[in-house]
N, CA, C and O atoms as a GROMACS GRO file, in nm:
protein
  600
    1UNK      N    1   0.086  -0.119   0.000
    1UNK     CA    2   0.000   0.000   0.000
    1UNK      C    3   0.089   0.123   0.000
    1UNK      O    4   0.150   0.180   0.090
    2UNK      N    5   0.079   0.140  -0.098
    2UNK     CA    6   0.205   0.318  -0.129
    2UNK      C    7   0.090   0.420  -0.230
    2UNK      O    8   0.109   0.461  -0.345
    3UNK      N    9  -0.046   0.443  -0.128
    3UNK     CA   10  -0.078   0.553  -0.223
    3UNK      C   11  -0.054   0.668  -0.194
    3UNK      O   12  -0.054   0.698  -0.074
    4UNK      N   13  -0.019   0.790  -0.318
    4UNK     CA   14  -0.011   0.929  -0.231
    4UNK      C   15   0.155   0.934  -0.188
    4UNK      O   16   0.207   1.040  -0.154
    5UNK      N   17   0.218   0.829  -0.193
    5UNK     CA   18   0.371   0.782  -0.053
    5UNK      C   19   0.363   0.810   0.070
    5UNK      O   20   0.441   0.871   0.143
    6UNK      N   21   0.189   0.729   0.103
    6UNK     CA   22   0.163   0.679   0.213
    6UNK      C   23   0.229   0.530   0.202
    6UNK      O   24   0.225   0.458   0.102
    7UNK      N   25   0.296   0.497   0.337
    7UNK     CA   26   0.334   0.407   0.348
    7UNK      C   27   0.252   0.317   0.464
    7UNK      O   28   0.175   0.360   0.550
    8UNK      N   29   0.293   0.172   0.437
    8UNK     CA   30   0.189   0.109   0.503
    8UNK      C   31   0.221   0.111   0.672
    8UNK      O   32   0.136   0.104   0.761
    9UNK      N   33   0.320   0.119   0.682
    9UNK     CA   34   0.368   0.108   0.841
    9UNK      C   35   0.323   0.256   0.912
    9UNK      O   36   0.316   0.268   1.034
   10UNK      N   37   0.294   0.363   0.818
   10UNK     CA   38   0.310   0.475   0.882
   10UNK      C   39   0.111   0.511   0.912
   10UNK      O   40   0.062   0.570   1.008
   11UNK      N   41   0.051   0.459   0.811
   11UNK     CA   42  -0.094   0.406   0.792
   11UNK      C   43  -0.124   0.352   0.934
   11UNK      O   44  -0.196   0.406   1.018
   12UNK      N   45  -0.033   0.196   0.950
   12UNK     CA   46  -0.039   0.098   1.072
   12UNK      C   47  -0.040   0.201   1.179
   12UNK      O   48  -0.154   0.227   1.218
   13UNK      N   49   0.067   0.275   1.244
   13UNK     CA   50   0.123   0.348   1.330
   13UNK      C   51  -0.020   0.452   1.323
   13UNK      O   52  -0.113   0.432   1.401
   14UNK      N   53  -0.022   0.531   1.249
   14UNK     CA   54  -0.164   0.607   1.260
   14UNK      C   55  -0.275   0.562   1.340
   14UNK      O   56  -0.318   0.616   1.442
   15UNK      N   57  -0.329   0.429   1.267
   15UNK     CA   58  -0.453   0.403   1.343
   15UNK      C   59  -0.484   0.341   1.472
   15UNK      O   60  -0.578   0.342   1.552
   16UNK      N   61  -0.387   0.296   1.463
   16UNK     CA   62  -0.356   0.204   1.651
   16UNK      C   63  -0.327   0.338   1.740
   16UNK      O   64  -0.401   0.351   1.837
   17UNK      N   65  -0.234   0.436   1.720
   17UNK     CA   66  -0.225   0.550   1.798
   17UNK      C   67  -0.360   0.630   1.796
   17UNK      O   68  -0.413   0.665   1.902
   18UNK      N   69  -0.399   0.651   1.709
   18UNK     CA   70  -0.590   0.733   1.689
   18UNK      C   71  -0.668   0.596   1.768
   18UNK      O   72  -0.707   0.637   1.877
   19UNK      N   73  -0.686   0.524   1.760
   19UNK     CA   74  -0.780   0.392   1.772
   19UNK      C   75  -0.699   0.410   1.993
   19UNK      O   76  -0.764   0.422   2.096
   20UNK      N   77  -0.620   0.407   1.983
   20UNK     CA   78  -0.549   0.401   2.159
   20UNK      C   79  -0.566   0.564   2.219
   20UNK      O   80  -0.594   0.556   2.339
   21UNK      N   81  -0.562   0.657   2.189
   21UNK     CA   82  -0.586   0.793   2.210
   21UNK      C   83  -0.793   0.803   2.239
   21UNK      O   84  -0.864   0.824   2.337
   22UNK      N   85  -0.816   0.776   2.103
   22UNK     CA   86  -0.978   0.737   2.174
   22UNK      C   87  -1.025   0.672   2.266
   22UNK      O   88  -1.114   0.714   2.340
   23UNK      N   89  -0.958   0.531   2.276
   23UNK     CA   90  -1.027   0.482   2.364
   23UNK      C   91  -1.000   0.510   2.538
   23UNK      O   92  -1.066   0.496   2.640
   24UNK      N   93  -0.871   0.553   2.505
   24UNK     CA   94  -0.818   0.599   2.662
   24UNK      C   95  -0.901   0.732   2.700
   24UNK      O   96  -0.983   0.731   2.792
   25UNK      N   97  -0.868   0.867   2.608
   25UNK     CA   98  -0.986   0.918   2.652
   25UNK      C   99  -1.122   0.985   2.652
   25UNK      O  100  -1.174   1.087   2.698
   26UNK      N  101  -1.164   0.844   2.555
   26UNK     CA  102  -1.358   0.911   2.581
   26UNK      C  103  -1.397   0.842   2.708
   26UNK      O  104  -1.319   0.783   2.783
   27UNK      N  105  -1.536   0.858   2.725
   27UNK     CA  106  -1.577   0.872   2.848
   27UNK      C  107  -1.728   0.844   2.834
   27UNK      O  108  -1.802   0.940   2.851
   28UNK      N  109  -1.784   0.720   2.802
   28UNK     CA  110  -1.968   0.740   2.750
   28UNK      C  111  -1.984   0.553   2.860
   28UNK      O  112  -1.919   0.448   2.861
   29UNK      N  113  -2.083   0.595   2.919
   29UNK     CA  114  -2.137   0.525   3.047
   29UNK      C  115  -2.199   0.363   2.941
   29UNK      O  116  -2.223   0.256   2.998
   30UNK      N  117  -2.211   0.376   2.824
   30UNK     CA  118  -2.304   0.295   2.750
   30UNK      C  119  -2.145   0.211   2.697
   30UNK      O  120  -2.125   0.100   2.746
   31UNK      N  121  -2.069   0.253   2.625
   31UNK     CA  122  -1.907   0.196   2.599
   31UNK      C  123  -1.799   0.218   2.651
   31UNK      O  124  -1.694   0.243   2.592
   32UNK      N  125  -1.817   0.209   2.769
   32UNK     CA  126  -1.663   0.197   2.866
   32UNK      C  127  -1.618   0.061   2.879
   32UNK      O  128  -1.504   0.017   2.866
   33UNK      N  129  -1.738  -0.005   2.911
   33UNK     CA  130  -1.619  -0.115   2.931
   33UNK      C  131  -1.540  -0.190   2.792
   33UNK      O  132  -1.459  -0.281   2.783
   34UNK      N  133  -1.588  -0.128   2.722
   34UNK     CA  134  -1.511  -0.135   2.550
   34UNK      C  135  -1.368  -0.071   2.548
   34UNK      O  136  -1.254  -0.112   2.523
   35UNK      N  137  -1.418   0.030   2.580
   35UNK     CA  138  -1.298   0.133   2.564
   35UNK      C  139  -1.167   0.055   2.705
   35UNK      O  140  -1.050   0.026   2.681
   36UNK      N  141  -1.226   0.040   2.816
   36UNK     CA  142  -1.132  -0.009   2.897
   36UNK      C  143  -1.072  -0.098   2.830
   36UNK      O  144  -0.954  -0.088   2.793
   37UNK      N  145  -1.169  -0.223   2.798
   37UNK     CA  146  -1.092  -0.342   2.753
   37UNK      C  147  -0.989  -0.336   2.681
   37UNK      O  148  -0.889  -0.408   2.678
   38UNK      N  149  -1.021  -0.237   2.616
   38UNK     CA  150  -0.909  -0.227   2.481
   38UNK      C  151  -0.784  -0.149   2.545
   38UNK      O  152  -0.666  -0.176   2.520
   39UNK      N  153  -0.834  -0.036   2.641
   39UNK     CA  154  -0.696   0.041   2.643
   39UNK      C  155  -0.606  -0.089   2.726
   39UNK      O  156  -0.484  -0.104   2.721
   40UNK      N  157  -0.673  -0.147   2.776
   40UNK     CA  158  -0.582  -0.248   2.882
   40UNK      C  159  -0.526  -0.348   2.769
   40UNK      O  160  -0.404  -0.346   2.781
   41UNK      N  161  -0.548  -0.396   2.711
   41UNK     CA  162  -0.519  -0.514   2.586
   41UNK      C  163  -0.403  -0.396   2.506
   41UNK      O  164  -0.290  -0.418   2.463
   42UNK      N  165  -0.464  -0.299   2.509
   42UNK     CA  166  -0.343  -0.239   2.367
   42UNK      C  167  -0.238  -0.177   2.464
   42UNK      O  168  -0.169  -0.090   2.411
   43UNK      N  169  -0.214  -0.203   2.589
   43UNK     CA  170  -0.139  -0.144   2.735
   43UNK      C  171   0.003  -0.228   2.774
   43UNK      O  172   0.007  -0.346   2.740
   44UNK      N  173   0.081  -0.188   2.821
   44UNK     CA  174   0.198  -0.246   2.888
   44UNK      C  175   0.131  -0.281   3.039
   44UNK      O  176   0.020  -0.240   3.073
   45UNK      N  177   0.192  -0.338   3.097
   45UNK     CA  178   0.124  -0.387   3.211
   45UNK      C  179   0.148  -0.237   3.331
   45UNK      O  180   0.072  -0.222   3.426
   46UNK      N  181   0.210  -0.185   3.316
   46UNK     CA  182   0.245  -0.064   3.347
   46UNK      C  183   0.169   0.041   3.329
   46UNK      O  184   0.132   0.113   3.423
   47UNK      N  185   0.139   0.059   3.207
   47UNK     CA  186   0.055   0.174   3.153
   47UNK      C  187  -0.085   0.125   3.163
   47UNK      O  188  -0.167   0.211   3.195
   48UNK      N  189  -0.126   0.010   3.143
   48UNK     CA  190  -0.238  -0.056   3.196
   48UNK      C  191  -0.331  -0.013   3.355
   48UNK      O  192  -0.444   0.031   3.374
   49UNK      N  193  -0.208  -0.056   3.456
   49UNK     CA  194  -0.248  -0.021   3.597
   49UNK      C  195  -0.267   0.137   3.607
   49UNK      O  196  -0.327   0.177   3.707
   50UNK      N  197  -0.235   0.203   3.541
   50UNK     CA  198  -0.228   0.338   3.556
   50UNK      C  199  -0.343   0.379   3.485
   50UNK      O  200  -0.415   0.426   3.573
   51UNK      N  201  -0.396   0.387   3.391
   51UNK     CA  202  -0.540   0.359   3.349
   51UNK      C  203  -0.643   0.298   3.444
   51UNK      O  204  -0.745   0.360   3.474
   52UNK      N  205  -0.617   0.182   3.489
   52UNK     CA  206  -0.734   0.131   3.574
   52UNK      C  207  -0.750   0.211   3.703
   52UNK      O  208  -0.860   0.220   3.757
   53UNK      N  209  -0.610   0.285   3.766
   53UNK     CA  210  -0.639   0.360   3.852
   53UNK      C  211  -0.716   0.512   3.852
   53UNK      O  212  -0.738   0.590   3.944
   54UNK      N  213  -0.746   0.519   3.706
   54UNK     CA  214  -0.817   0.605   3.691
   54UNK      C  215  -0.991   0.606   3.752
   54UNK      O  216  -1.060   0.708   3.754
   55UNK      N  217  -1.050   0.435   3.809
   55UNK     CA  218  -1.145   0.387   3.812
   55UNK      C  219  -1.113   0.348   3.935
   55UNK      O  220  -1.176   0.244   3.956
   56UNK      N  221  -1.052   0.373   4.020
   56UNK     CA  222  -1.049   0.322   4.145
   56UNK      C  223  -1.106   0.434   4.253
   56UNK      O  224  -1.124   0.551   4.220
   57UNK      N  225  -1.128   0.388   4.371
   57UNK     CA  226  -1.146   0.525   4.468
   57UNK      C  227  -1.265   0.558   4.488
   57UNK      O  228  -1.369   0.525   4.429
   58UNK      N  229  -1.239   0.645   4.601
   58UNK     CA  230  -1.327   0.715   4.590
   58UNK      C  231  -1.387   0.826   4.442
   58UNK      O  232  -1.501   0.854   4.404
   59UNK      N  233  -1.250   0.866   4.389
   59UNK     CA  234  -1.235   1.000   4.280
   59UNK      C  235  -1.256   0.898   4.145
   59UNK      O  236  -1.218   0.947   4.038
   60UNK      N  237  -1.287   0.826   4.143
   60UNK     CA  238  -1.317   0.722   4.001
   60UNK      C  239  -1.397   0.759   3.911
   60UNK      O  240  -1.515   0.786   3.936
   61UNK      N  241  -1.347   0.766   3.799
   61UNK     CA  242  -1.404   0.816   3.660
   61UNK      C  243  -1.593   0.768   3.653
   61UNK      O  244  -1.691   0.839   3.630
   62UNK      N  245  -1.587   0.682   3.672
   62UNK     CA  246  -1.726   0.561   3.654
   62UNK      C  247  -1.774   0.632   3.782
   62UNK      O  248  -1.896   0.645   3.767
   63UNK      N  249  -1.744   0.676   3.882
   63UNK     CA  250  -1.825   0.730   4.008
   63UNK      C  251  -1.877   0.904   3.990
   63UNK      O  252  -1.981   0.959   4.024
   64UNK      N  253  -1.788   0.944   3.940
   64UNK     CA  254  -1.799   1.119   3.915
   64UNK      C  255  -1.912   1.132   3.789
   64UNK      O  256  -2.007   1.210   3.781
   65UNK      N  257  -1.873   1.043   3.708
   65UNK     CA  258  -1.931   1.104   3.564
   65UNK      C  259  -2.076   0.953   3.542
   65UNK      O  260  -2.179   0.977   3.479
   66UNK      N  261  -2.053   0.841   3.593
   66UNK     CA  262  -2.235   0.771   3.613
   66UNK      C  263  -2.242   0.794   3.476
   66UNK      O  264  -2.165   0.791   3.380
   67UNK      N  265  -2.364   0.820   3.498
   67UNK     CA  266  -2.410   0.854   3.281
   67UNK      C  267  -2.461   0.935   3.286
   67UNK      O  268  -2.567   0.946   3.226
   68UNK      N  269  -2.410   1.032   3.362
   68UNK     CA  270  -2.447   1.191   3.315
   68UNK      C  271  -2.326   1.282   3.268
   68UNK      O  272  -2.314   1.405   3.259
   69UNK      N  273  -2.266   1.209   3.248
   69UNK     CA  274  -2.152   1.298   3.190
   69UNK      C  275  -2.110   1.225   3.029
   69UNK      O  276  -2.125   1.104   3.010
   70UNK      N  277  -2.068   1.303   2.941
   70UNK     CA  278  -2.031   1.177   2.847
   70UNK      C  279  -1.869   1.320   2.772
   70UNK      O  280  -1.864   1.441   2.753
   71UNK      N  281  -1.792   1.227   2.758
   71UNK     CA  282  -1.684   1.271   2.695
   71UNK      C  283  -1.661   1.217   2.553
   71UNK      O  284  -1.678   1.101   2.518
   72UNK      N  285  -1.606   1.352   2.455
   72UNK     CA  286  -1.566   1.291   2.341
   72UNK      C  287  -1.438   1.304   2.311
   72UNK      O  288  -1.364   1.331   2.406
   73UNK      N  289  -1.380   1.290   2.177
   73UNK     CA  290  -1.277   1.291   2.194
   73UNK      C  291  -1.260   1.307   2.012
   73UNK      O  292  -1.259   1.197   1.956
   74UNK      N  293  -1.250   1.404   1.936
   74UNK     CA  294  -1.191   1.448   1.824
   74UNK      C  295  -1.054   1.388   1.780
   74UNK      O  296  -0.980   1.396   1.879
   75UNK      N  297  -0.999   1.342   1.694
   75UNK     CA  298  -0.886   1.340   1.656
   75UNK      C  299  -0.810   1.415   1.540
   75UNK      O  300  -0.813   1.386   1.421
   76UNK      N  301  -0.716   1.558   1.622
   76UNK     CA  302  -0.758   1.663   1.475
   76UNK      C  303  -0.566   1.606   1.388
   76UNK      O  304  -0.552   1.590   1.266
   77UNK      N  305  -0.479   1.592   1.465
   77UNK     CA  306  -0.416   1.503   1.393
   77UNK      C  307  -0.292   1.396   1.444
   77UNK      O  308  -0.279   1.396   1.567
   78UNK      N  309  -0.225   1.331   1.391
   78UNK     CA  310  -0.130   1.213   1.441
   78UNK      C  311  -0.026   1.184   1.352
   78UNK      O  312  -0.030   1.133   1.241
   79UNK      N  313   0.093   1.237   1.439
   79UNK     CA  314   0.215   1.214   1.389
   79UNK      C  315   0.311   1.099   1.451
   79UNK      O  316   0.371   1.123   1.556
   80UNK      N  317   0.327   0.967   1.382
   80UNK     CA  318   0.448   0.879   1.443
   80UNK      C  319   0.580   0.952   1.373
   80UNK      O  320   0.605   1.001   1.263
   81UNK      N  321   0.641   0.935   1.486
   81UNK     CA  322   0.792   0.951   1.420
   81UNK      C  323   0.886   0.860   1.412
   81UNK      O  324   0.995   0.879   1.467
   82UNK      N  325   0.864   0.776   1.360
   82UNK     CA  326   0.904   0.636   1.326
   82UNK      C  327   0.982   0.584   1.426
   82UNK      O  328   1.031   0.487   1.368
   83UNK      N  329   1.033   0.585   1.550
   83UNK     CA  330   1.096   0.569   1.618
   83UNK      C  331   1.047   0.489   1.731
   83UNK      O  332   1.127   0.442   1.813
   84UNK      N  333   0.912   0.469   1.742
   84UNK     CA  334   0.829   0.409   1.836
   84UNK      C  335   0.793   0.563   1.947
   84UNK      O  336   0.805   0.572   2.069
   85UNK      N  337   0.754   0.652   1.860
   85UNK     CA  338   0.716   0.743   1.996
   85UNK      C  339   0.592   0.816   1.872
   85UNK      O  340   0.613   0.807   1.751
   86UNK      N  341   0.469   0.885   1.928
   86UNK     CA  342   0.394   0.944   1.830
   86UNK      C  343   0.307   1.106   1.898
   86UNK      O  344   0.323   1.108   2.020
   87UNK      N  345   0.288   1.136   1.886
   87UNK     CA  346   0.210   1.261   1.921
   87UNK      C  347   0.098   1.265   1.882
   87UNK      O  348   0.100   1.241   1.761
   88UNK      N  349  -0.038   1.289   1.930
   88UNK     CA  350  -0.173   1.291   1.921
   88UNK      C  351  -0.186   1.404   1.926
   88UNK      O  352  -0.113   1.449   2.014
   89UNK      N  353  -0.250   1.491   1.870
   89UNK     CA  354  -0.296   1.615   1.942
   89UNK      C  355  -0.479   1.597   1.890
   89UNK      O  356  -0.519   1.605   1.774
   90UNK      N  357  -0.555   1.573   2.001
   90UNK     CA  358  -0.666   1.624   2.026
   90UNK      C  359  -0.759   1.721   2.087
   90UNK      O  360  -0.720   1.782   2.187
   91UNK      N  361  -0.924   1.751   2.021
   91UNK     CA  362  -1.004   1.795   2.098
   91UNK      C  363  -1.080   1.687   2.221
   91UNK      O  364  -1.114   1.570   2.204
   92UNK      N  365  -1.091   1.762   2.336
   92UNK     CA  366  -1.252   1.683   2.396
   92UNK      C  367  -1.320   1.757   2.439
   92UNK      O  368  -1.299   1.868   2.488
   93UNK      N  369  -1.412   1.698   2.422
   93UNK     CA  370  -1.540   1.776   2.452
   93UNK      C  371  -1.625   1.732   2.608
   93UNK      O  372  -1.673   1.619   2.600
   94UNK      N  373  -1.641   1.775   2.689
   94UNK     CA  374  -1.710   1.731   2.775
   94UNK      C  375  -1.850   1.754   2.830
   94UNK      O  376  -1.845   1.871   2.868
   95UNK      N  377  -1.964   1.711   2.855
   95UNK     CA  378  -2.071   1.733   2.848
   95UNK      C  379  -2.167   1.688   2.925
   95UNK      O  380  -2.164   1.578   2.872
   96UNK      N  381  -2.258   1.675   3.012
   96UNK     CA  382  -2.360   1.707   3.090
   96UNK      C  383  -2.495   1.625   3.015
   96UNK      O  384  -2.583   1.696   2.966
   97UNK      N  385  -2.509   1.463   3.006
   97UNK     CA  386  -2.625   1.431   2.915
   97UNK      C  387  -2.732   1.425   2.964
   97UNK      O  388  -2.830   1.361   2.928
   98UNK      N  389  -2.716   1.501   3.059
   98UNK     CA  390  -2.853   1.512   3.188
   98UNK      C  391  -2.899   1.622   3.244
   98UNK      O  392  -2.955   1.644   3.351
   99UNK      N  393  -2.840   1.739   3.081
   99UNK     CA  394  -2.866   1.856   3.104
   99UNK      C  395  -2.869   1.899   2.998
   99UNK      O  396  -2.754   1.931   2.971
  100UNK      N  397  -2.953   1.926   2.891
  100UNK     CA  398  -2.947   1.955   2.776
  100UNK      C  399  -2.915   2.094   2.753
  100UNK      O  400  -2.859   2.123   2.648
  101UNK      N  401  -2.952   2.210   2.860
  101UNK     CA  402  -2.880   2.294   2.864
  101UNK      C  403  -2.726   2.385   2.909
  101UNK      O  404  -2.688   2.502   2.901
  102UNK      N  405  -2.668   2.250   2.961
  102UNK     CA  406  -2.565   2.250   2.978
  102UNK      C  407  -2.403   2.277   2.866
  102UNK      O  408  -2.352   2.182   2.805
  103UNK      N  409  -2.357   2.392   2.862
  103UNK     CA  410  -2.280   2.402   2.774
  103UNK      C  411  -2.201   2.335   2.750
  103UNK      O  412  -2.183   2.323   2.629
  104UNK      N  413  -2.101   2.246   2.849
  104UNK     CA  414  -2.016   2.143   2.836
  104UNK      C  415  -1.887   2.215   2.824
  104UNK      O  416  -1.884   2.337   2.840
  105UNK      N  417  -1.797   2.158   2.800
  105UNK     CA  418  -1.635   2.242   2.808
  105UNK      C  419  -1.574   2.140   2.671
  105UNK      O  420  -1.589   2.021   2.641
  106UNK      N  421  -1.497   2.259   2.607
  106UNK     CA  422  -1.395   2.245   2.510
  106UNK      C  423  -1.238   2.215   2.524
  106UNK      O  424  -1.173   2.319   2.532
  107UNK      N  425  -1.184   2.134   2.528
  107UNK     CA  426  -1.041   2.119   2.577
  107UNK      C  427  -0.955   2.095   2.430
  107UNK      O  428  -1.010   2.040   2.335
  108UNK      N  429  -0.833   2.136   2.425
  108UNK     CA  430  -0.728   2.077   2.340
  108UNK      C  431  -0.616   2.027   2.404
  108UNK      O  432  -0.568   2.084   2.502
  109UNK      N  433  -0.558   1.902   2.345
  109UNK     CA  434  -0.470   1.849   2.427
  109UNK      C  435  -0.350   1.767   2.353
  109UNK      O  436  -0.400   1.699   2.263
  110UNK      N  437  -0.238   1.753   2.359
  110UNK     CA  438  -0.164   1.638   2.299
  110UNK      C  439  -0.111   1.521   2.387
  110UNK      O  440  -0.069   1.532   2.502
  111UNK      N  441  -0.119   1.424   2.323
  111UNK     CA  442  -0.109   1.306   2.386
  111UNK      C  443   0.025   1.255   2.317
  111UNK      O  444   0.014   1.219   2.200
  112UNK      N  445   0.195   1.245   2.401
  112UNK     CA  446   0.298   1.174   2.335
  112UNK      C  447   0.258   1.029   2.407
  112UNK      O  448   0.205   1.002   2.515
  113UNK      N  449   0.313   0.943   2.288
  113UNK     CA  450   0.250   0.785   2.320
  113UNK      C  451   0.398   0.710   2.300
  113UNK      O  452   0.439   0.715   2.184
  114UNK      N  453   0.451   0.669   2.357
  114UNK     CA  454   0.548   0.556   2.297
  114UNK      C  455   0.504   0.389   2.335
  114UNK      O  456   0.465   0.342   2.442
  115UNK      N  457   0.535   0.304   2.163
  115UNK     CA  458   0.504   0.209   2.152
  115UNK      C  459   0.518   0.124   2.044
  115UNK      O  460   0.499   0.178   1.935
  116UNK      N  461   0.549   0.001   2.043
  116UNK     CA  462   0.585  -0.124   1.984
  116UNK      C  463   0.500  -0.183   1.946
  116UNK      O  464   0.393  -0.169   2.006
  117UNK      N  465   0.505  -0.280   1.824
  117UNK     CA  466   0.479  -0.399   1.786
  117UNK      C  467   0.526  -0.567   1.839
  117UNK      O  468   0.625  -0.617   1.785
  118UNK      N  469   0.437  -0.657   1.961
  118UNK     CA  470   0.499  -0.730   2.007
  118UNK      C  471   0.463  -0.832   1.891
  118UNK      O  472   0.384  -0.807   1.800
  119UNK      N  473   0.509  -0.913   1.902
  119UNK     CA  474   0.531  -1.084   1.810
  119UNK      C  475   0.358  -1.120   1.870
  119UNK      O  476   0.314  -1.151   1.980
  120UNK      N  477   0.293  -1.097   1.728
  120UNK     CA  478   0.154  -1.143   1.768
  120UNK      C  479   0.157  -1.342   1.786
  120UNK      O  480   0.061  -1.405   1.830
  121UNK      N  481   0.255  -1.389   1.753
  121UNK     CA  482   0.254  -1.510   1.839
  121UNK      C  483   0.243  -1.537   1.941
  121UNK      O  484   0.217  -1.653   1.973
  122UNK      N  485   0.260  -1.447   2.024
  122UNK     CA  486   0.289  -1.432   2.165
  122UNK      C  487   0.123  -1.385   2.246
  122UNK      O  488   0.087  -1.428   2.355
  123UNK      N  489   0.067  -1.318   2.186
  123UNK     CA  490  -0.043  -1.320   2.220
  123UNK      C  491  -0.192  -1.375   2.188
  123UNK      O  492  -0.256  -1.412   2.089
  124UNK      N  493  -0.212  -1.358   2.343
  124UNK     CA  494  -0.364  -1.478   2.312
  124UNK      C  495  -0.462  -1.493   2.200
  124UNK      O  496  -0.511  -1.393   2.146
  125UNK      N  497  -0.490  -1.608   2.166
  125UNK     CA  498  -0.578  -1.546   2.013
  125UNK      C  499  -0.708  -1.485   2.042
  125UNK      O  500  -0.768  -1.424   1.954
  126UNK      N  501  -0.756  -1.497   2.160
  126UNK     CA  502  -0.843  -1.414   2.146
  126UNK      C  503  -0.841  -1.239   2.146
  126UNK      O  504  -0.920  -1.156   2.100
  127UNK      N  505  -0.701  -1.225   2.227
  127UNK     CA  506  -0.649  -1.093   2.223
  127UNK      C  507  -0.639  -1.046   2.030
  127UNK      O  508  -0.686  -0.953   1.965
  128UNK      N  509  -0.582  -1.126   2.007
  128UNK     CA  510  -0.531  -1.127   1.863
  128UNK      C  511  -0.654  -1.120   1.734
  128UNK      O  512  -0.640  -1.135   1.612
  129UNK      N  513  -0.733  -1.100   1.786
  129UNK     CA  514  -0.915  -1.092   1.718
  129UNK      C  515  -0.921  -0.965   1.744
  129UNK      O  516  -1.016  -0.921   1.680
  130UNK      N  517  -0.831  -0.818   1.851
  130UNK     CA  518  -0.893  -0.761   1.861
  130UNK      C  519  -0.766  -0.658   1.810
  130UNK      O  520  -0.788  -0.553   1.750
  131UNK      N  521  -0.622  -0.711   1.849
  131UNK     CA  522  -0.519  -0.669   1.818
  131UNK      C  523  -0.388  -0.722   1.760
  131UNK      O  524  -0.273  -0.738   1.801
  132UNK      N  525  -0.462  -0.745   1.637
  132UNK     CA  526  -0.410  -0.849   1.547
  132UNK      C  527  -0.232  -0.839   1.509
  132UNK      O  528  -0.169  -0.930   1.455
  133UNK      N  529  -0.187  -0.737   1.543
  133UNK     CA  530  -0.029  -0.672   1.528
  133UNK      C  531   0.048  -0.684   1.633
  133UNK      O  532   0.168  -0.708   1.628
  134UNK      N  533  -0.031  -0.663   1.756
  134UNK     CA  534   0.060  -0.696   1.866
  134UNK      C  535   0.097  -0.503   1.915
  134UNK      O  536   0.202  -0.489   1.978
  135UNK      N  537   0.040  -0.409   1.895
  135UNK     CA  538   0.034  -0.306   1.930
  135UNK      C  539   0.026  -0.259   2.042
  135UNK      O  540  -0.088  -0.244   2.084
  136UNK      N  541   0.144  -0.216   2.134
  136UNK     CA  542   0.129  -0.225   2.247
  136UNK      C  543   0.238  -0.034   2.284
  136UNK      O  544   0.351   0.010   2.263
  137UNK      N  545   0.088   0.020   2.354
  137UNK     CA  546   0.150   0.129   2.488
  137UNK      C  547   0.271   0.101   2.587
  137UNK      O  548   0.256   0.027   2.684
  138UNK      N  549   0.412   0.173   2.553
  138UNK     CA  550   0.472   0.154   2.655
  138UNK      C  551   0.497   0.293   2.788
  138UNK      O  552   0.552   0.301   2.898
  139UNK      N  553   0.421   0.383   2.694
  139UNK     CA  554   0.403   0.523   2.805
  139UNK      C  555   0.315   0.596   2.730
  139UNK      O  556   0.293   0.601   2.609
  140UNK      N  557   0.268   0.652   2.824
  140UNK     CA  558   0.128   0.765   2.796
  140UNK      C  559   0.170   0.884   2.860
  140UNK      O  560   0.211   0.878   2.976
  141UNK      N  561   0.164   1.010   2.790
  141UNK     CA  562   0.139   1.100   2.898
  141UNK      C  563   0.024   1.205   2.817
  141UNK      O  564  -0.019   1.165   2.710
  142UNK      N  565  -0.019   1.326   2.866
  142UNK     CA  566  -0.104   1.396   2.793
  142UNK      C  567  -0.050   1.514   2.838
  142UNK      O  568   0.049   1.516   2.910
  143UNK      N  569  -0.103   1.606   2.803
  143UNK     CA  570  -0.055   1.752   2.838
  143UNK      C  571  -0.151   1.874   2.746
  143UNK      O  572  -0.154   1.870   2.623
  144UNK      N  573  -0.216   1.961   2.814
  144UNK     CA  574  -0.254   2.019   2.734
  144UNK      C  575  -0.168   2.114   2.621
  144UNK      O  576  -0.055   2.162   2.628
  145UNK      N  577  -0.282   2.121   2.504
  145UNK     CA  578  -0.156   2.213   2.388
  145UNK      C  579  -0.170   2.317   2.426
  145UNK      O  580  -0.266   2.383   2.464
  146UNK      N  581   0.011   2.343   2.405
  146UNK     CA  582   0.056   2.496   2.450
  146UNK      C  583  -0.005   2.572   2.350
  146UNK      O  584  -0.023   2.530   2.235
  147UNK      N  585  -0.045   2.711   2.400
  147UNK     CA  586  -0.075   2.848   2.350
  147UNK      C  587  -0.195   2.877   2.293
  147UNK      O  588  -0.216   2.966   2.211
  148UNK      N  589  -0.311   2.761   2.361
  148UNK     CA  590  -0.431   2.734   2.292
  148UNK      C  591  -0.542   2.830   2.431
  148UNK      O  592  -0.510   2.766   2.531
  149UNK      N  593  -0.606   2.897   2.462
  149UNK     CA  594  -0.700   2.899   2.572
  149UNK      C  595  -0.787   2.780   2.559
  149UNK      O  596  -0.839   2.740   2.455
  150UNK      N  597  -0.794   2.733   2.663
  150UNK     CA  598  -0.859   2.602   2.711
  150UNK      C  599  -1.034   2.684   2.762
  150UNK      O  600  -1.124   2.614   2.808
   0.00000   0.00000   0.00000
């Protein structure tokens, strides 16, 4: 696949980083445990626990936001730099579905991701139905984008 001199690895790298950036952070009471599953499956065991502690606690994502809150999550664009490290920069949107007059809040943010391709031999086939490459988070961080008003 070389259309345009798009290349296929850089295609690959795109959508697993967009496809891992979404699911880590939207936020909808009806597909979370989708979105969990996956960020944990497409996760280092490391970056994994650190996600789930987002759901722990008293301060737990699933406790604050119930299903009246729902988060989205834009993807305006995604750069790998072939090196195993990539940059996300997204919108989210956050919102109140239990308030129709509720304005909700606008955020911009970039997300650097570093991450590998493990030997999909190695993983379970049922994992492998969902992450057929072996695409795996070895650090997350986010940060909002500089020089934007939030």
């Amino acid at each position: 696949m070389d259309t345009k001199g798009v290349r296929f690895d850089e295609v690959m790298d795109k959508y697993w980083l967009a496809q891992y950036v979404r699911s880590h952070e939207t936020y909808d009471w009806y597909t979370l445990q989708k979105d969990y599953d996956t960020v944990g499956l497409l996760s280092s065991a490391r970056v994994g626990q650190e996600y789930a502690a987002l759901f722990e606690g008293k301060d737990a994502l699933d406790k604050k936001y119930s299903s009246s809150v729902r988060v989205t999550v834009e993807i305006v664009s995604v750069v790998p730099n072939g090196k195993g490290i990539g940059t996300v920069r997204f919108i989210k949107t956050t919102k109140r579905v239990d308030d129709p007059n509720s304005p909700g809040s606008v955020t911009k943010w970039v997300a650097t991701v570093a991450y590998e391709y493990r030997n999909p031999s190695l993983i379970r086939e049922s994992a492998r139905l969902v992450n057929p490459f072996g695409f795996q988070v070895l650090s997350y961080r986010v940060d909002p984008e500089m020089g934007v008003a939030q």
